[in-house]
N, C-alpha and C positions, 0 to 999 in steps of 0.2 A: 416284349414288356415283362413277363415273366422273368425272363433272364434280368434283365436289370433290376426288379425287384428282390432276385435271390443278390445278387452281388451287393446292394445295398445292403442286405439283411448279414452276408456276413460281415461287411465292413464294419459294421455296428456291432457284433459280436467279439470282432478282434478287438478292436478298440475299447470296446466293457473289458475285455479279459485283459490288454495290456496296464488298465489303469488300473486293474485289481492284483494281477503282480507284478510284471515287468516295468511299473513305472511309480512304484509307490511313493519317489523323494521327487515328483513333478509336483508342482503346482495345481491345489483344487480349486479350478476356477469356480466352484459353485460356493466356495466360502465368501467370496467377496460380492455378494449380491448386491447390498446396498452399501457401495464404496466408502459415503458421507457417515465420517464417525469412528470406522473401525481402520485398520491399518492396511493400504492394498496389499501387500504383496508380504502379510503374515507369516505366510510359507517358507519365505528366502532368510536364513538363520543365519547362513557363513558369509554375505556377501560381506565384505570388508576391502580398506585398500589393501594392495599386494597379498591379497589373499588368492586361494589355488583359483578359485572361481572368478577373480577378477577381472572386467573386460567383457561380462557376458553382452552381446549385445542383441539378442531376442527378448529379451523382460525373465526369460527363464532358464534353470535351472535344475540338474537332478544332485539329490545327495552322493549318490554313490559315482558321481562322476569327480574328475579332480583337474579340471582344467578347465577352457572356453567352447562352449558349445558353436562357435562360431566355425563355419568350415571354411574359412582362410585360418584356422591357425589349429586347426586337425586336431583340439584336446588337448595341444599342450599348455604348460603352467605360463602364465604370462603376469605381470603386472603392473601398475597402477591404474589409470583410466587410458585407456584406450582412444581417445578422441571423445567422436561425437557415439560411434560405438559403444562405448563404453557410458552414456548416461545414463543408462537404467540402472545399475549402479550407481552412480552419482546421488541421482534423483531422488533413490528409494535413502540412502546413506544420511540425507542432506531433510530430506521427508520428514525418516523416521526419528532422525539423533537432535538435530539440530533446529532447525526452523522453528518449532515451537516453543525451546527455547529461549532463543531470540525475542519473539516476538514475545512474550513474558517477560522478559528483561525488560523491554522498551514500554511494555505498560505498565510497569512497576517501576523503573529506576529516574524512568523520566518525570513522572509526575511528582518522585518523591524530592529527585533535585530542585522543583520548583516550591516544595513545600520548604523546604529549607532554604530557597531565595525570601518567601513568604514570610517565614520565622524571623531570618536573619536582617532582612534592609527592609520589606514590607511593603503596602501598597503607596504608591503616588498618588500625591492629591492635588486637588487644581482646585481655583475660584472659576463653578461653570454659574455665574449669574448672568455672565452675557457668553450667548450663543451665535455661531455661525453654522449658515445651511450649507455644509461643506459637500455633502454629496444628495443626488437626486433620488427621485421616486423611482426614475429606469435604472440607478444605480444597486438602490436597495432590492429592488425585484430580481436583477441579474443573480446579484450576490444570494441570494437565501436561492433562487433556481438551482443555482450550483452547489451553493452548503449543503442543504438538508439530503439530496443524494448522494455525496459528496461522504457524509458524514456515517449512511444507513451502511453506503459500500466499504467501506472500513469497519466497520462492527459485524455486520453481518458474514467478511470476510473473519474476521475474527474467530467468530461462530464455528467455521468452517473447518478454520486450524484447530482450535479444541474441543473439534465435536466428540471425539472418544469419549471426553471429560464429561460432555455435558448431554449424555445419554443419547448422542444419534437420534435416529428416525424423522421421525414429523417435522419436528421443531429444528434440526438442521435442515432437512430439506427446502422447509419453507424460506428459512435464513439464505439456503441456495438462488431460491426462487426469488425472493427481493433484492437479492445481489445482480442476479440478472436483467431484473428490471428496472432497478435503483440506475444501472450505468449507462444505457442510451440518452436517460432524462439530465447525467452528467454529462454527457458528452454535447451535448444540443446547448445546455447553458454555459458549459465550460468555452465554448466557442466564442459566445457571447461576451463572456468576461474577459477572455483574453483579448478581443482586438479592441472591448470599454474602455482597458486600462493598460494596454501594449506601453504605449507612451510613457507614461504616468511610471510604469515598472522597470524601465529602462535602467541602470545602474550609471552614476554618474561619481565624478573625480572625490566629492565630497561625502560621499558612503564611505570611502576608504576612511575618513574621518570618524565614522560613526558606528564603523566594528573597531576601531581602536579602544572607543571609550566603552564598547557594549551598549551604545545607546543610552550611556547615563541610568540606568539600569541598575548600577551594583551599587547606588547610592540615593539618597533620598534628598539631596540635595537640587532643587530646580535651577538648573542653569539652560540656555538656551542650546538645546543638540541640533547638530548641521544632519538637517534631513528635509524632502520634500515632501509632496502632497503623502505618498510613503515613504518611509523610514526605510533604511537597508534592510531591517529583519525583514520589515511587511513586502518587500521588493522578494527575496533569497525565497518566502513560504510562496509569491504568486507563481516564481517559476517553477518551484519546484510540483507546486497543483497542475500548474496547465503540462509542463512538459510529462511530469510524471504521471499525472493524469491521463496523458494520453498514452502513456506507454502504458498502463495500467488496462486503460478502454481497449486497444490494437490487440493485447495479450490475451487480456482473456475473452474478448472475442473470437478467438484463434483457435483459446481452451474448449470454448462452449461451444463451437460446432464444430470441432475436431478439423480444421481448413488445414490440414500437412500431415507429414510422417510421425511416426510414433514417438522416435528420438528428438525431433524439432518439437513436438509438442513437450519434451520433458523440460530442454531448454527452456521453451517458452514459461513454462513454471516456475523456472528458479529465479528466472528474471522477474517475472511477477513477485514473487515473493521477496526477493532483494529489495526493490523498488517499494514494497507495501514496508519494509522497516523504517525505512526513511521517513515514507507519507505520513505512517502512523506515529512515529515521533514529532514532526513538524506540525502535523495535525493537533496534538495533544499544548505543544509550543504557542501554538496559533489562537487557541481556546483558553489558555492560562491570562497571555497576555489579555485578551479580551475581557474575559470576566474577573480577572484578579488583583494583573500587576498594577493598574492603572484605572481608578474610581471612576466609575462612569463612562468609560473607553465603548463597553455597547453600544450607545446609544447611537453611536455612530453611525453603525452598521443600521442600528433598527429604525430611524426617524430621519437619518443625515446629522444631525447635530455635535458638534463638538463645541465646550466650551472654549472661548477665545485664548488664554492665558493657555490652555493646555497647547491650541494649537502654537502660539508664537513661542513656545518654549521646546518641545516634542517635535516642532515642523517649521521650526525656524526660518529655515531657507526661503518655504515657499510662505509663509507668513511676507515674509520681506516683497516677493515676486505680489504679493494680493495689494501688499500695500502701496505698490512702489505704480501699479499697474491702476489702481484707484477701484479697486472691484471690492474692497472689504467693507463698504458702506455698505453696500448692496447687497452683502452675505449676511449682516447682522440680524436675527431673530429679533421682534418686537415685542416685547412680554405684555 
């Protein structure tokens, strides 16, 4: 017992003394305490593509070395990424330069191209005096189950990518913590929505009709647009929620209990991240329409109602299929 107490005691010894000189361009892992907010891997200055270091694939690096710490490639100079080897460069590259970015691009450029649909052709008006119950009370319940996590997990991701910005600590952590809990409660009603309205999102011959015209959209003119119970846009944002959705839920489930390697865990990031530009703009897409291009388009979502003229103009097709089938009596609201 004794003996293994001493050999412990010097291995602890060597190891203070090599961090204190022989290894002073390693990585201080006690800088990144609290990951959310500050930059992980601060330490690493030279990684770049085809840079001497490039290809590391342990997460580290010493300054005074000039090659790959990797012992399949014994130190020497190599370059650009390396495969799957080579992510933590990628990762950290893609992290630190890029992804945030991005994701500021897309909550700024998107909303502003809509302010200037808004300026330029403005919102669509309808006669809603007479109403149809277009969708149900399990309809509305699905749909908000899903939005309002749906919506937290997006912001709070958010949060996450410019936490440096917005003072770390607490208040990212938390934002962590509702991100984590915001996504099984999406995932349970995202279920539900997707097999509500499978059918219904289905894409058919006469969507190709109705990205032709932009769905009548670029103009204020009411002519009747070839679209069903949803329109092509509203069809394009359900898949891209549920599948991306789900690749979103599978990911960072993956992230949050660490379930693989360290390199598969980076991938798993970037594809998260790739995947949250999309959602975050379509999301952004999906909320404009709702509450701006088209007067009254909410209420849809919040009561079922859509006024009639909206629908047999906006939803032509399946206006035709209500009337043709005799069930638009029976959808009318009685004021």
């Amino acid at each position: 017992m004794r003996l293994i107490k001493l050999l412990l005691f010097c291995l602890i010894i060597t190891i203070s003394q090599a961090s204190n000189d022989g290894f002073k361009g390693a990585i201080d892992l006690d800088y990144n305490k609290d990951i959310y907010g500050k930059n992980q891997i601060e330490a690493i200055k030279s990684w770049g593509l085809d840079s001497l270091n490039s290809g590391v694939s342990l997460g580290n690096t010493m300054d005074f070395q000039t090659g790959s710490i990797n012992p399949l490639t014994s130190g020497e100079k190599i370059t650009g990424i390396r495969g799957m080897s080579g992510l933590g460069e990628l990762f950290t590259i893609l992290q630190n330069k890029y992804f945030k970015y991005v994701f500021l691009a897309v909550i700024i450029l998107v909303p502003l191209a809509f302010l200037g649909h808004f300026i330029m052709v403005g919102q669509r008006k309808f006669n809603h005096h007479q109403k149809l119950q277009v969708f149900s009370k399990f309809n509305i319940i699905v749909h908000w189950g899903a939005a309002i996590p749906f919506v937290l997990i997006c912001l709070t991701g958010l949060i996450m990518v410019f936490g440096a910005y917005l003072g770390g600590g607490a208040f990212v952590r938390f934002a962590r913590d509702l991100h984590g809990i915001a996504t099984p409660i999406f995932a349970v009603f995202g279920v539900l929505m997707a097999c509500m309205w499978f059918k219904d999102a289905l894409f058919r011959k006469y969507d190709i009709d109705w990205f032709k015209i932009m769905g009548g959209y670029l103009s204020t003119e009411n002519r009747p647009i070839p679209a069903g119970k949803f329109n092509a846009g509203q069809k394009m944002w359900y898949w891209i929620a549920i599948l991306g959705g789900a690749v979103m839920v599978i990911s960072g489930g993956i992230m949050f209990f660490q379930l693989t390697d360290i390199n598969t865990l980076r991938l798993t990031a970037i594809i998260h991240n790739v995947v949250g530009f999309v959602i975050i703009a379509m999301l952004i897409t999906h909320i404009y329409m709702a509450l701006f291009a088209i007067e009254g388009a909410i209420e849809a979502i919040i009561n079922g109602k859509m006024g009639e003229e909206e629908l047999s103009i906006l939803h032509s097709i399946y206006y035709k299929e209500l009337t043709d089938s005799g069930k638009l009596t029976s959808m009318r609201v009685l004021h």
